[in-house]
C-alpha positions as CSV (number, residue, x, y, z in Angstrom):
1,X,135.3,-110.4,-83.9
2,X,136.9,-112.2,-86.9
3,X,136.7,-115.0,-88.7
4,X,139.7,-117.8,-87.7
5,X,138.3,-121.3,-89.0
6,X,135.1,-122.0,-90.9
7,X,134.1,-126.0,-90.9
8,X,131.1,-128.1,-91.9
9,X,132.8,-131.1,-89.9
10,X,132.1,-131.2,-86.4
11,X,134.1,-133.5,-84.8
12,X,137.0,-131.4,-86.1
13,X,135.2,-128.4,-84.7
14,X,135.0,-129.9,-81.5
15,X,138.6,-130.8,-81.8
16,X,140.0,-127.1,-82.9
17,X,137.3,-125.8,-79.6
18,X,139.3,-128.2,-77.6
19,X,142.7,-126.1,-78.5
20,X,141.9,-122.7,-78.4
21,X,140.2,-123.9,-74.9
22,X,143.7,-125.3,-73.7
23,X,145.5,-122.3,-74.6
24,X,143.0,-119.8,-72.8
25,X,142.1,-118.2,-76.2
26,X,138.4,-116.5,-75.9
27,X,136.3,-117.6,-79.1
28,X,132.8,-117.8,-80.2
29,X,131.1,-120.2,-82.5
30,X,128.6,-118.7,-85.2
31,X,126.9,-120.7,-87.3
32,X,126.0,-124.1,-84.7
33,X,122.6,-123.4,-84.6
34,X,121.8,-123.6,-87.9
35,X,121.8,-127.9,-87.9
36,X,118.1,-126.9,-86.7
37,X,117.0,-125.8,-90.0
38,X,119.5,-128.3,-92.2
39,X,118.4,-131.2,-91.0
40,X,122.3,-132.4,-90.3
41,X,123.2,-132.5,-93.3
42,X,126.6,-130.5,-92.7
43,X,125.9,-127.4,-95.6
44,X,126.3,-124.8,-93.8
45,X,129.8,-124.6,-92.3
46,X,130.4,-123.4,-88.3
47,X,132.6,-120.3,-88.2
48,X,135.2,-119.7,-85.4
49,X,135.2,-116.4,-84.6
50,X,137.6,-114.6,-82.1
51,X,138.4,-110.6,-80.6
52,X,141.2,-109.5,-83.0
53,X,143.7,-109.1,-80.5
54,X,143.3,-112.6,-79.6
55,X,143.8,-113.7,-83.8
56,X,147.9,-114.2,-83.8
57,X,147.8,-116.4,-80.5
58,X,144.9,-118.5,-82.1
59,X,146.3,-118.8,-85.5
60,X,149.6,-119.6,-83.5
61,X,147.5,-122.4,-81.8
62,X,146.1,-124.2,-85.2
63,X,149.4,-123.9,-87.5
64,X,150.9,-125.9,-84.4
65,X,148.4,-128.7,-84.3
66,X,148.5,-128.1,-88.2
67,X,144.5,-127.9,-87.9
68,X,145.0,-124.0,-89.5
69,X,142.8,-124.5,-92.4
70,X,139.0,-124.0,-93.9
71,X,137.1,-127.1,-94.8
C-alpha cells in the first residue's frame, strides 16, 4: 500500500472516496479512526492509501477532478 492523499478535511475525503469509487480504484482509508481520541478537532489528517499497481490510475483520477493534492 502507498500513500495517494493525506487530508484533515473530511468532506473532501468523502469527496476524493467518491472518485476513486467511480473509477473502480481499490483504496483504504488509514487514519479515520483516530477522531475517537481527537475529539474532532481535525489534527490528525486521514491518509488514502492504495495497492501500488493501482497508484497511476488513481493519481490519473485526482489530477482530473484537480483534487490531487495534500491538505
Amino acid at each position: 500500500m502507498v500513500e495517494l492523499i493525506k487530508t484533515t478535511n473530511v468532506v473532501r475525503l468523502t469527496y476524493l472516496q467518491a472518485l476513486l469509487d467511480d473509477a473502480n480504484i481499490p483504496f483504504f482509508v488509514f487514519d479515520q479512526h483516530i477522531s475517537m481520541l481527537e475529539a474532532g478537532i481535525g489534527a490528525f489528517p486521514r491518509r488514502i492509501m492504495v495497492e501500488e499497481s493501482f497508484l497511476l490510475a488513481a493519481k490519473t483520477v485526482l489530477q482530473d477532478a484537480q483534487e490531487f493534492y495534500n491538505d
